[in-house]
C-alpha positions as CSV (number, residue, x, y, z in Angstrom):
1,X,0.3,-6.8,-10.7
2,X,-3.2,-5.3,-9.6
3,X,-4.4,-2.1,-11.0
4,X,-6.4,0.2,-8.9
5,X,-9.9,0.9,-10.1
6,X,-10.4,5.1,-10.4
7,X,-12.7,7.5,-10.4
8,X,-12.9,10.4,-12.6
9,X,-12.3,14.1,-11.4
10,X,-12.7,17.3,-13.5
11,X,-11.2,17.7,-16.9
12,X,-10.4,13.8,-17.6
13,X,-8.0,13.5,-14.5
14,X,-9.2,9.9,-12.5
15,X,-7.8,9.2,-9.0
16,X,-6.8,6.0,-7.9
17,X,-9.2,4.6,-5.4
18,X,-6.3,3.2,-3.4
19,X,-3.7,5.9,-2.3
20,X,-0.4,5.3,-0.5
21,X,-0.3,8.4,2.8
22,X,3.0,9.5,4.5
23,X,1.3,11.6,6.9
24,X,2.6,10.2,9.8
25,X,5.9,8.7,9.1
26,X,9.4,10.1,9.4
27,X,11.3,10.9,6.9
28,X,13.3,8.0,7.1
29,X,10.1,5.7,7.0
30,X,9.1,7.7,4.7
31,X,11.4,6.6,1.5
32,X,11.1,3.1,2.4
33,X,7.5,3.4,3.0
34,X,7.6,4.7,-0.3
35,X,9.9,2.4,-2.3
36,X,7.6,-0.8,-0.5
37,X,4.5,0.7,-2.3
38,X,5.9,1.6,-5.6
39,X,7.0,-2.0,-5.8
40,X,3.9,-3.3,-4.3
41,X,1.9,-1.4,-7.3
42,X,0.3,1.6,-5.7
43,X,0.6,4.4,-8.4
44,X,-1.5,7.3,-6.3
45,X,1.1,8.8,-2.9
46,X,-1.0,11.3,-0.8
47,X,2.2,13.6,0.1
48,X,2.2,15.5,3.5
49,X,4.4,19.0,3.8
50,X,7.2,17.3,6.1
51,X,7.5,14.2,3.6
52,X,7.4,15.8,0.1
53,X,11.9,15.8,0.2
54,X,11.4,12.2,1.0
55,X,9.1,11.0,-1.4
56,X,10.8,13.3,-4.0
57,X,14.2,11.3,-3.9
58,X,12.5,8.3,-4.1
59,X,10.2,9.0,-6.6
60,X,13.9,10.6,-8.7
61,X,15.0,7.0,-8.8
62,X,12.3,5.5,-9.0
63,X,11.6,3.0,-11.9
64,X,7.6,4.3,-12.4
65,X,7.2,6.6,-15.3
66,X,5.3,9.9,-13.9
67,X,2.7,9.6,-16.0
68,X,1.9,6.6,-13.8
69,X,1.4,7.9,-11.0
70,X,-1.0,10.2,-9.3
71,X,0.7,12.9,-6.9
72,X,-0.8,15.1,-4.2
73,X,0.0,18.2,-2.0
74,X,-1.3,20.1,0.6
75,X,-1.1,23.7,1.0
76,X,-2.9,25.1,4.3
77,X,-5.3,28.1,4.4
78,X,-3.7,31.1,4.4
79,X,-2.5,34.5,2.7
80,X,-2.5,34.4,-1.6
81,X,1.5,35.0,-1.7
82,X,2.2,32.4,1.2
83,X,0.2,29.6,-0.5
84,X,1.7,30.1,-3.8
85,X,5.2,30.1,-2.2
86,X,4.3,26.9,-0.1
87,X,2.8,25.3,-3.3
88,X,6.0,25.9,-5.4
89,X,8.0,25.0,-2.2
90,X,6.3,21.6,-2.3
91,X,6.9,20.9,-5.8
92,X,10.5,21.8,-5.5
93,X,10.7,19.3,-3.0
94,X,8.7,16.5,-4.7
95,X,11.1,17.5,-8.2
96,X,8.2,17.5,-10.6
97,X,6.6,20.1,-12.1
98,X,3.4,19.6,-11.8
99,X,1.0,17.7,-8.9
100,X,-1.8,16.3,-9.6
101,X,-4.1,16.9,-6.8
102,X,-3.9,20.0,-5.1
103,X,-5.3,20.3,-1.5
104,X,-6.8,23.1,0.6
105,X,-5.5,21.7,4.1
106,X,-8.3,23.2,6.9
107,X,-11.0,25.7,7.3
108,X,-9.1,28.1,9.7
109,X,-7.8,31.2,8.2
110,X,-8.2,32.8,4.7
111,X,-9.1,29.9,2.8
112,X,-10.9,31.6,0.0
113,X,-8.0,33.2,-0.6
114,X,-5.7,30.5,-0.7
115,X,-8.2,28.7,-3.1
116,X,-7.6,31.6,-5.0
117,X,-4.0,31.2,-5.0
118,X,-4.3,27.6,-5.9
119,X,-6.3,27.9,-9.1
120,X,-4.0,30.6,-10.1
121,X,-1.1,27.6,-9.8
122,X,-3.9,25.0,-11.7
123,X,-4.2,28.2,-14.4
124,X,-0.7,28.2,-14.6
125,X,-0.9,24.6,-15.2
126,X,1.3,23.6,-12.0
127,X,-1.9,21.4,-10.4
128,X,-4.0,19.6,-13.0
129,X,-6.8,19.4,-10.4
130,X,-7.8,21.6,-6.8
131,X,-9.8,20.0,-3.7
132,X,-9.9,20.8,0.1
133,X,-9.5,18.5,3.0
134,X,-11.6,18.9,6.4
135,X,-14.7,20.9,5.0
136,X,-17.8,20.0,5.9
137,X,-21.1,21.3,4.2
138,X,-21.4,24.7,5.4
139,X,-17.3,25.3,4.3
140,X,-18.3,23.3,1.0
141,X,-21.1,26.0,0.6
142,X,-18.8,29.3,1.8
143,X,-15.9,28.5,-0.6
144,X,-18.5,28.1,-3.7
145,X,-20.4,31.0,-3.1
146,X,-17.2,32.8,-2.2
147,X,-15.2,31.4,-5.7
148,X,-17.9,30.3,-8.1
149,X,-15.8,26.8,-7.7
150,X,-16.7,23.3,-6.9
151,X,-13.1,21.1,-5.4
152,X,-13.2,18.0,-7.2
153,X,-12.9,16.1,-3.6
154,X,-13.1,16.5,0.0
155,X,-10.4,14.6,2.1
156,X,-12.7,13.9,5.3
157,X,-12.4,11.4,8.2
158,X,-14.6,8.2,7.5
159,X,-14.8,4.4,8.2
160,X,-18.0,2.1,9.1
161,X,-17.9,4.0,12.3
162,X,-18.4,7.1,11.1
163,X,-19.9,6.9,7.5
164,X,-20.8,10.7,7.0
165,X,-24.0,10.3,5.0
166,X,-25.6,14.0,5.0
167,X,-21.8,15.1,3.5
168,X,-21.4,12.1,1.3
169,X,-25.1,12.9,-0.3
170,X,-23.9,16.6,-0.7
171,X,-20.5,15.6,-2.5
172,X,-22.3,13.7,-4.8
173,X,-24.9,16.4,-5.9
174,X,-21.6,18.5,-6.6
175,X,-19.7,16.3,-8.0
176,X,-17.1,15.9,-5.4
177,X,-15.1,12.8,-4.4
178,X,-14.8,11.6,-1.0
179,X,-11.5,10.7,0.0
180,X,-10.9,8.8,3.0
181,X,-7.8,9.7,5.6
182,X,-8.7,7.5,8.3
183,X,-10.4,4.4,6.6
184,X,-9.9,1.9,8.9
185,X,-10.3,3.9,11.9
186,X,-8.1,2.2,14.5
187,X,-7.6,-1.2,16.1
188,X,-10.8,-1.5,17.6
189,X,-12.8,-1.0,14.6
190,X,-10.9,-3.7,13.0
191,X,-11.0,-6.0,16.4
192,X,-15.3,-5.1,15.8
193,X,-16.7,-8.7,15.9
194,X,-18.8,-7.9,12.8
195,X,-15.2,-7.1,10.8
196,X,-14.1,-9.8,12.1
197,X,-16.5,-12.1,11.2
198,X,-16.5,-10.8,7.6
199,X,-12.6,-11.4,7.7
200,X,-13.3,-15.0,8.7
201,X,-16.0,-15.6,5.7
202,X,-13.5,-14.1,3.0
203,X,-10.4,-15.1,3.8
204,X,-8.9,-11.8,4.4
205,X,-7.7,-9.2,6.5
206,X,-10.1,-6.8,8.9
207,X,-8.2,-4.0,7.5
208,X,-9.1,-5.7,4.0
209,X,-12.7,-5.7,4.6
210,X,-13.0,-2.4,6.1
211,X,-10.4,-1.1,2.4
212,X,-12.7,-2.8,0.5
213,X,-15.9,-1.3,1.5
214,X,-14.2,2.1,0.9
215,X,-14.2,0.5,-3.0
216,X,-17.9,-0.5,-2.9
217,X,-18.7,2.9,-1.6
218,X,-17.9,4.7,-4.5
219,X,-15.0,6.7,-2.0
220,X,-11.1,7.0,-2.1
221,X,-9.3,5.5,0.9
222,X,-5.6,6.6,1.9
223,X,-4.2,3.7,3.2
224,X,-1.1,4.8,5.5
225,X,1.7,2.4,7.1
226,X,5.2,2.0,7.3
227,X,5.1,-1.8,8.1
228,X,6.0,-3.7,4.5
229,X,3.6,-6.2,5.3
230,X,0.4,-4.0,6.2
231,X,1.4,-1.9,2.9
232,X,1.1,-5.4,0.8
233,X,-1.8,-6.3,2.7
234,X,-3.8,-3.2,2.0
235,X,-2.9,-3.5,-1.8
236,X,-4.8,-7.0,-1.8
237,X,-8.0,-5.8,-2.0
238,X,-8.9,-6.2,-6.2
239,X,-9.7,-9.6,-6.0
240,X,-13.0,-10.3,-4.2
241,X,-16.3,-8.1,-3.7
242,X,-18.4,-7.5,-0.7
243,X,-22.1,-8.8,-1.5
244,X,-24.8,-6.3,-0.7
245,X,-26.2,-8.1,2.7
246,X,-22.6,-7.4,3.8
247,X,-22.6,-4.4,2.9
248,X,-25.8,-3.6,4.3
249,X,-24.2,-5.0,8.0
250,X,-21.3,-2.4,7.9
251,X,-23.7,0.2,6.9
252,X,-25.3,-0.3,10.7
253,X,-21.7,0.0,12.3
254,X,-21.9,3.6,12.0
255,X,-22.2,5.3,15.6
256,X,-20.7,8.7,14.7
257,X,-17.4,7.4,16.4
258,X,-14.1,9.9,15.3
259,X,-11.0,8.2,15.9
């Protein structure tokens, strides 16, 4: 079974390159979703709040030690108390006692404050590691002026449509990891005759190529279905590389296109 490669994060914790996302699915898809990538060897699930009972009684059965697998949750910007409550709520549901990636889900509202809240829960050693989802540079630069903190990634929308270079370039002088939540965009990216073309050259998948250039790219991608043969499919991904005039052709798909 493939391993993911992973990136490092702040105080020795490394994220898979390769998470498994429920945001989306019903519950009922959910736990099968679930089970399907377990089996398939995805060790990194990005939970979402009307999932986290789901995954949690799959992951209670499940035959995957914890210290396997990489766990996230997403608390939204708002008051101190509410965000700890909604951070403990989310554990409770997931039955661990501890996630490893904590998200700041938005801009809107009191988000310093909730980042507050969250590295009191990390202090308490309930989160090994705190980032934010949605922020772009000016956010980036509010919350660390505001806290003194850096996150240790951004969860951002980006594909070869929209490649988000100025951010990108700003993550990496702070140290942040990009994550991914839309990396393959949608259908037509993946119908784009220069995907598709790749896909023909390699042997693989258009959703393959795209995955796999999320690899290259130094970035994390949350791959998201509830189809058992798209979930296999986006695990297959380890064995072959991009070369760099490839790369260099999906580098000029980007048109600033959000999906």
């Amino acid at each position: 079974m493939a391993v993911p490669p992973s990136l490092a994060l702040s105080d020795g914790v490394r994220i898979p390159q390769l998470l498994f996302g429920v945001s989306g699915l019903s519950p009922a898809e959910t736990g099968r979703a679930v089970r399907i990538a377990l089996d398939t060897g995805y060790r990194g699930i990005d939970t979402a709040p009307e999932n986290e009972t789901a995954v949690g009684a799959v992951l209670a059965t499940a035959d995957v030690p914890r210290e396997e697998l990489f766990l996230s949750i997403k608390v939204p910007a708002q008051g101190y108390d509410a965000a700890r409550r909604t951070a403990d709520d989310a554990l409770a549901a997931l039955q661990v006692e501890q996630a490893d990636l904590c998200l700041l889900d938005g801009t809107k509202g009191a988000f310093t404050d909730t980042w507050r809240a969250l590295s009191r829960l990390r202090a308490d050693g309930r989160v090994r590691v705190l980032g934010v989802t949605g922020f772009g540079v000016s956010e980036l630069r509010r919350l660390i002026d505001a806290t003194g903190a850096v996150p240790a990634v951004n969860v951002v929308e980006l594909h070869p449509w929209l490649q988000q270079l100025p951010l990108r370039e700003f993550h990496t002088e702070r140290g942040i990891v990009t994550v991914a939540s839309s990396p393959a965009a949608n259908s037509g990216l993946l119908a784009d005759e220069t995907v598709t073309a790749l896909a023909a050259k390699y042997g693989k998948t258009p959703a393959q190529i795209v995955l796999r250039w999320h690899l290259q790219a130094g970035t994390v991608a949350v791959a998201a279905s509830a189809t058992t043969t798209r979930i296999r499919e986006n695990f297959g991904i380890f064995d072959f590389e991009l070369a760099d005039d490839d790369l260099a052709v999906v580098a000029e798909l980007d048109n600033g296109t959000r999906v």
